[in-house]
C-alpha positions, 0 to 999 in steps of 0.5 A: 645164857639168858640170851641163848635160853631167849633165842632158843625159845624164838626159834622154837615158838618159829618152829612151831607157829606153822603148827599152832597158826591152823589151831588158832585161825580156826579158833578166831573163825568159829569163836572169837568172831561169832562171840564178838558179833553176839557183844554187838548185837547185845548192845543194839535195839534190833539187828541191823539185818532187818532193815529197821533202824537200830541204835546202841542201848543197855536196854536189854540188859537192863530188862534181866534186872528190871523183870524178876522172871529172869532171874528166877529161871537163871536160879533154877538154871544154877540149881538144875546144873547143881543137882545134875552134876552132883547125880553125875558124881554119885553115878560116875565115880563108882563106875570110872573105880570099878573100870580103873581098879576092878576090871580088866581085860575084855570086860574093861574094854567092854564097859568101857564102850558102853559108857563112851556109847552116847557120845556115838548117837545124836542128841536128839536120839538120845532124848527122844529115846528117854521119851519112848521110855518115860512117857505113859505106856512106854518102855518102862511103864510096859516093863513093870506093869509086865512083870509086877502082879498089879497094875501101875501107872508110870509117866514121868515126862514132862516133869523135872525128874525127865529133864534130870534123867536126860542130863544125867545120861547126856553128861554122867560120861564125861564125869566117868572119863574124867575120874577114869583117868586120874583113877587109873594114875594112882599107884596101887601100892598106896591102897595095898599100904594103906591096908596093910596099915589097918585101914579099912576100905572107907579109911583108904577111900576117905583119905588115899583114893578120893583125894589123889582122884579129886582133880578129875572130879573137880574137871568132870564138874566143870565139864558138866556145870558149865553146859547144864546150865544153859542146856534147852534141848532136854528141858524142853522136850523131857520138860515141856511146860516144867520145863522152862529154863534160862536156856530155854529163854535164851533159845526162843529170843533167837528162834521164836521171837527174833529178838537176837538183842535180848537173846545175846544180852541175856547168854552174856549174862549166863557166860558172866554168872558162870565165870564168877561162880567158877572164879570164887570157887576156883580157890577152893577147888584149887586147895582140894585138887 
């Protein structure tokens, strides 16, 4: 039998290799590959595109530990991704119940394209457009001053609560399909049960919905803190000078000074902090899921 179950699964990986062999060589093109050369180049003096001489150091990464200023933004990098993935939870989850268990019909739909609706438009767009809106004598500055009787004076760009506002709505979807699904999964009759054995709606939120959606909660997370981390797009333009993150350092290294060494040392270094973070609380997301 043992041999039979070997020689099934042979033919069947055979079966499949055509399928999964397009997958996997685009994976080793468009990943594995440019990664591998971004190893190389983390351990040079200069590229060897430049024409200079280059030879293998751990200098660069040698210079994150010797240069606090690194480790400063690469905290306040953890910290952005932290607060925004935690509004992405209170904003998020709300809304993938009301879409999962309130609505239905056209109005699900509806919603439901309107919180799909970002990932339509460039990112760009998106955060020029919150700069129209936050910036003095924009959007919402004209807005209120329009309605209000008394004369405000609203300009929030360049500020953290820009950048804040840019990463929530960049990101706040991920978190809303992801609870969405696992939502949508449970059963209602666990919630009817639940009431019907005197619990309030807190009780049965507390001790019936929130833990049987925690997987999606727990992905929508991970899908959020990962990128904000080392996000530069919306820091640097909602952010300007307060702006300056550990992914925007990284972005000036291969943009505005050229040095690609630092610049693929110092994303290494991200890429190690983040996997450890997720490694040590892998246990405990893994116990709440």
């Amino acid at each position: 039998m043992a041999v039979r179950g070997a020689v099934a699964s042979r033919s069947g990986l055979r079966s499949a290799l055509p399928l999964l062999a397009p997958a996997y060589l685009w994976l080793t093109v468009a990943i594995f590959l440019p990664l591998s050369a971004m190893v190389f180049f983390s351990f040079m003096t200069d590229l060897p595109l430049s024409g200079k001489p280059w030879a293998f150091t751990l200098g660069n990464y040698a210079a994150f530990f010797s240069q606090g200023l690194y480790l400063t933004l690469l905290l306040a990098s953890l910290r952005l991704g932290l607060e925004v993935t935690l509004w992405c939870v209170v904003i998020g989850y709300p809304a993938a119940y009301v879409l999962a268990k309130v609505l239905r019909g056209r109005s699900r739909e509806a919603i439901f394209l309107l919180v799909i609706l970002p990932f339509w438009s460039n990112g760009l767009v998106r955060i020029f457009s919150w700069a129209m809106v936050l910036r003095e004598g924009g959007i919402l500055d004209t807005a209120l001053n329009a309605v209000l009787p008394f004369r405000i004076n609203i300009d929030l760009m360049y500020s953290y609560p820009a950048v804040i506002i840019g990463l929530v709505h960049s990101y706040v979807p991920y978190m809303v399909l992801t609870c969405y699904l696992t939502l949508q999964a449970i059963d209602d009759s666990l919630i009817e049960a639940g009431r019907s054995l005197g619990a309030s709606r807190l009780q049965v939120l507390k001790r019936v919905i929130i833990p049987l959606s925690m997987p999606g909660l727990v992905a929508g997370a991970a899908l959020i803190f990962v990128p904000v981390v080392g996000s530069f797009m919306e820091p640097r333009i909602l952010g300007g000078r307060t702006g300056t993150f550990y992914g925007t350092v990284i972005e000036d290294q291969f943009v505005a000074v050229f040095n690609w060494p630092l610049g693929a040392a110092l994303s290494f270094i991200l890429l190690a902090v983040v996997l450890v973070i997720l490694a040590v609380a892998s246990p405990v997301l893994r116990r709440a899921a």
